[in-house]
NUPA-179337 format. One record per residue (C-alpha): residue in one letter; x, y, z. Coordinates in steps of 0.2 Angstrom, whole numbers, padded with zeros to 4 digits, always signed. Example, Ala and Ser with C-alpha at 12.3 -4.5 7.8 and 13.67 -1.06 7.14 Angstrom:
! NUPA-179337
a+0062-0022+0039 s+0068-0005+0036 
***
This chain:
! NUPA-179337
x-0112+0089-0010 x-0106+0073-0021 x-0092+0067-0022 x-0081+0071-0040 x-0081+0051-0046 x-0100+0053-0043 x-0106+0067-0048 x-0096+0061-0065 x-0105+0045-0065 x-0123+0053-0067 x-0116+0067-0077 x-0112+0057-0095 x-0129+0049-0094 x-0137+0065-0090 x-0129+0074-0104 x-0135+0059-0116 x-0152+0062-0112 x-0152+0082-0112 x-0139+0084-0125 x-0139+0101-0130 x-0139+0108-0115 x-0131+0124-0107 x-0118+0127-0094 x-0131+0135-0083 x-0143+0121-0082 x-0130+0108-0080 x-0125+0118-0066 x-0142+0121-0058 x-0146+0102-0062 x-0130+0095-0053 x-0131+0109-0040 x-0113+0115-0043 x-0106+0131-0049 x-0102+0133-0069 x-0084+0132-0066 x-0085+0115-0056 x-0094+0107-0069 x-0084+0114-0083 x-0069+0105-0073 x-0080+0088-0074 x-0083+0089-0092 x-0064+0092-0093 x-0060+0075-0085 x-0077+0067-0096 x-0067+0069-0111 x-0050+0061-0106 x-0064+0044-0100 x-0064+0029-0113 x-0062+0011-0112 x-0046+0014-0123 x-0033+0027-0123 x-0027+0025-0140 x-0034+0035-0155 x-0055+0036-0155 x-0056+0027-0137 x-0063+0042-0128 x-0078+0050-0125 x-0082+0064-0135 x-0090+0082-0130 x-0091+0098-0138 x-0090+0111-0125 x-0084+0126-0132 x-0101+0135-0132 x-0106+0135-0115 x-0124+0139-0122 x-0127+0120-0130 x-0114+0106-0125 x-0115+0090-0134 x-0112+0071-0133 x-0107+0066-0149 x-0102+0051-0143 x-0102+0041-0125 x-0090+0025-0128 x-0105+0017-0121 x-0101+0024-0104 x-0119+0032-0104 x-0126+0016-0098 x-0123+0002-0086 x-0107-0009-0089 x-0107-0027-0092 x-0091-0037-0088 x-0089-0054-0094 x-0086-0066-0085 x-0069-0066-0083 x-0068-0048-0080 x-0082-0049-0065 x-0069-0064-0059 x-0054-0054-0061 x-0062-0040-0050 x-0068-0050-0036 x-0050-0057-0036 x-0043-0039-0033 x-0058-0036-0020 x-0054-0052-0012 x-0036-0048-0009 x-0041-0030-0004 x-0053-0034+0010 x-0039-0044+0020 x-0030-0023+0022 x-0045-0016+0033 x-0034-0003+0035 x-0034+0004+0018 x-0050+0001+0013 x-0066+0002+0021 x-0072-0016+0025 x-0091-0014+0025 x-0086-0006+0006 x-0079-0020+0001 x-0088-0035+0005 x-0103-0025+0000 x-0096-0026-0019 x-0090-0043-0018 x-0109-0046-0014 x-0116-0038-0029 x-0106-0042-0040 x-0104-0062-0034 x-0124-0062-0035 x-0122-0056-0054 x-0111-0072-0059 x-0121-0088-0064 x-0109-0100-0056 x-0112-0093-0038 x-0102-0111-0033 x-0085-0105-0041 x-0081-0091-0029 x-0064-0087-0029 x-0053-0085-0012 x-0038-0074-0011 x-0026-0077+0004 x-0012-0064+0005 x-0007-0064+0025 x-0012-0071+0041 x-0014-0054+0050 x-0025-0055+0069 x-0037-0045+0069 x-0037-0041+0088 x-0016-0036+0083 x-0021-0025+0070 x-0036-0016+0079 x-0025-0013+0094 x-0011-0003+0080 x-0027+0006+0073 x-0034+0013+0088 x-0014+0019+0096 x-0013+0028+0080 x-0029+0036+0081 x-0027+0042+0098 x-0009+0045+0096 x-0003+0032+0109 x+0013+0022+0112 x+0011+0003+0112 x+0021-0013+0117 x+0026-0024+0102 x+0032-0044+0103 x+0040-0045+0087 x+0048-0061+0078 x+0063-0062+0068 x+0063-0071+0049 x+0061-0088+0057 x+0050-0084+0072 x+0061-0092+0084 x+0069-0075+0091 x+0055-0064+0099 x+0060-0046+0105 x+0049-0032+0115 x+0048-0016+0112 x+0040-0001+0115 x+0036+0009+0099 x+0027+0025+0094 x+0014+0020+0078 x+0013+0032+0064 x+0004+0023+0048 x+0001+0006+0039 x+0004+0002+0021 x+0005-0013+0010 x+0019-0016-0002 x+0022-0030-0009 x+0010-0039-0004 x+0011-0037+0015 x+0007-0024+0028 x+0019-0015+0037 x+0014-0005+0053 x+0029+0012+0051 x+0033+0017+0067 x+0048+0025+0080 x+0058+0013+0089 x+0060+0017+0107 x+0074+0007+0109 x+0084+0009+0096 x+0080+0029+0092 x+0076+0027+0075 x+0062+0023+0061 x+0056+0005+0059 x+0044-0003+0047 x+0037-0018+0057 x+0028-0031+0048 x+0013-0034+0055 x+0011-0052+0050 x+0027-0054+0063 x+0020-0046+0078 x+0015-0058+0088 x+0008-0047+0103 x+0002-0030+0105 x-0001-0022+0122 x-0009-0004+0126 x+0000+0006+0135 x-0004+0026+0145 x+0011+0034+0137 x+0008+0048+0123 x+0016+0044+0107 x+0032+0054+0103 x+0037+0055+0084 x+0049+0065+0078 x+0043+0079+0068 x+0051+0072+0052 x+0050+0055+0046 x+0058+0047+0029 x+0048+0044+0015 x+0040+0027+0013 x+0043+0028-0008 x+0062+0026-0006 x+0066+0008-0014 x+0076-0002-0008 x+0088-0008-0025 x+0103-0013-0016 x+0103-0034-0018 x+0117-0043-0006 x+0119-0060+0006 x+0126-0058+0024 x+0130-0072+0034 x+0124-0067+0053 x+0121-0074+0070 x+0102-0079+0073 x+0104-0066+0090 x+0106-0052+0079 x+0092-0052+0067 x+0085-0038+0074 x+0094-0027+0065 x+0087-0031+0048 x+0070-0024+0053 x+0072-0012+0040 x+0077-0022+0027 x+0067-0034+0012 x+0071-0051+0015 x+0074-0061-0002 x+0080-0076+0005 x+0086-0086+0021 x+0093-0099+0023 x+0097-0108+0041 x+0113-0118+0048 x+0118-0129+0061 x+0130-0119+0071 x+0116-0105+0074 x+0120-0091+0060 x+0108-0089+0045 x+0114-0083+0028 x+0099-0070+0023 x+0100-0064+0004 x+0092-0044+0003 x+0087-0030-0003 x+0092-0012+0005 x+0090+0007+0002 x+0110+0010+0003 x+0125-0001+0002 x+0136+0012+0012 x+0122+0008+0026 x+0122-0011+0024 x+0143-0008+0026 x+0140+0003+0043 x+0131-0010+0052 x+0141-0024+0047 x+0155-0018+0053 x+0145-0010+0069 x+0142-0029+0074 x+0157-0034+0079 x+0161-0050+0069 x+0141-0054+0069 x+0137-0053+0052 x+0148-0056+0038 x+0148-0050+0020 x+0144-0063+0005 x+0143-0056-0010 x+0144-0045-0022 x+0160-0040-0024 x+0159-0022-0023 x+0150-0025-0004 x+0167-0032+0003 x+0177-0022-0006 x+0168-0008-0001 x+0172-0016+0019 x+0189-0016+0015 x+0194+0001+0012 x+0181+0006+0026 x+0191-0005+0038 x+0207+0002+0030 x+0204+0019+0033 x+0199+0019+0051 x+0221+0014+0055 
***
């Protein structure tokens, strides 16, 4: 059986051309039981080019012995974009095809082929870079996570010059932001890590089964929490798991890195976990906040 989005495509323009008719021969037409197509219809009507007042289609389906199309919003019949709107799409498709990982290449490009042979200026083709991402790095991730597999990482710090191995168990990818991330459980450090992939700059196989914990955090937590640290270049491993704004390098090896974290009582735990390797820069409330945690450990 059809999928729902197309089943739904063939559905308007069918109704169109047999307007009138019942339930039953919907059903039989579509090969789907009355209740499914019932369901479509449902979704038909809340379909328009606008949301706002008289922007959707219209269907009276209260008789299930004669439903009518009163009126399609033009959806009954192939879409023309112009030519802005074919660009614009391309543009999205464009970007989309450098994340094989969350949408199907051969998809893709297959699109960006039809709709780039539909555009007179053929010349004008538009190109979209988002990351640099290895192919051969990001097939490696994909296949340990399809065979639940541990693998060997060389990841970079923010400037690169810092390169650390570790052993980690892949769970997903995703893209925010613009970039891809490759979520996964840190061997080493015994805890959830959100690698970017753009920063691994090896991946080895390895024989060892992959070991997740049974319960991960949820990757829709936001990270709202905006500060500057000053820290020594050694320790930049430790800001795996948060969103670099900012960095900025000096001569006598320490980095002031302005960021973005999910908690500011966590950002105040690892500070003071590194010894006098990272020092707090602003805001206010982040020192502060140091100060009566130091203060109350005497």
């Amino acid at each position: 059986m059809a999928n729902d989005l197309e089943v739904l495509i063939e559905m308007l323009p069918w109704l169109v051309a047999n307007n009138g008719a019942s339930l039953s021969e919907i059903s039989e037409h579509f090969d789907i039981t009355d209740k499914y197509a019932l369901a479509l219809i449902g979704q038909l009507v809340v379909t328009g080019p606008d949301q706002g007042g008289g922007g959707l289609v219209d269907i009276d389906f209260e008789d299930s012995d004669s439903i009518y199309v009163s009126d399609a919003k033009s959806l009954d019949r192939p879409i023309k974009f112009s030519s802005f709107e074919a660009m614009s799409l391309l543009g999205g498709l464009h970007y989309l095809e450098q994340f094989p990982h969350v949408a199907d290449a051969s998809v893709v490009s297959g699109l960006i082929s039809k709709i780039q042979s539909l555009i007179p200026t053929v010349e004008n083709s538009i190109s979209v870079v988002a990351q640099n991402l290895s192919p051969e790095i990001t097939e490696s991730i994909n296949q340990a996570i399809k065979q639940n597999r541990a693998i060997g990482i060389d990841y970079a710090a923010i400037s690169k010059d810092d390169i650390s191995h570790r052993i980690i168990d892949p769970s997903e990818v995703y893209v925010r932001d613009d970039f891809a991330y490759l979520k996964a459980w840190c061997r080493e450090s015994q805890a959830w890590r959100n690698f970017r992939i753009d920063r691994i700059m090896g991946c080895t196989e390895t024989e060892l089964p992959s070991n997740l914990p049974e319960v991960s955090p949820e990757l829709e937590a936001t990270q709202d929490y905006l500060a500057a640290i000053e820290l020594d270049k050694a320790y930049y491993g430790q800001l795996d798991q948060v969103e670099i704004l900012s960095f900025k390098e000096y001569m006598w090896h320490a980095v002031e890195v302005e960021m973005k974290v999910y908690s500011r009582e966590w950002l105040i735990s690892m500070i003071l976990a590194s010894g006098g390797r990272i020092r707090a820069l602003r805001p206010p409330d982040l020192i502060s906040g140091l100060i009566e945690r130091a203060q109350g450990w005497e």
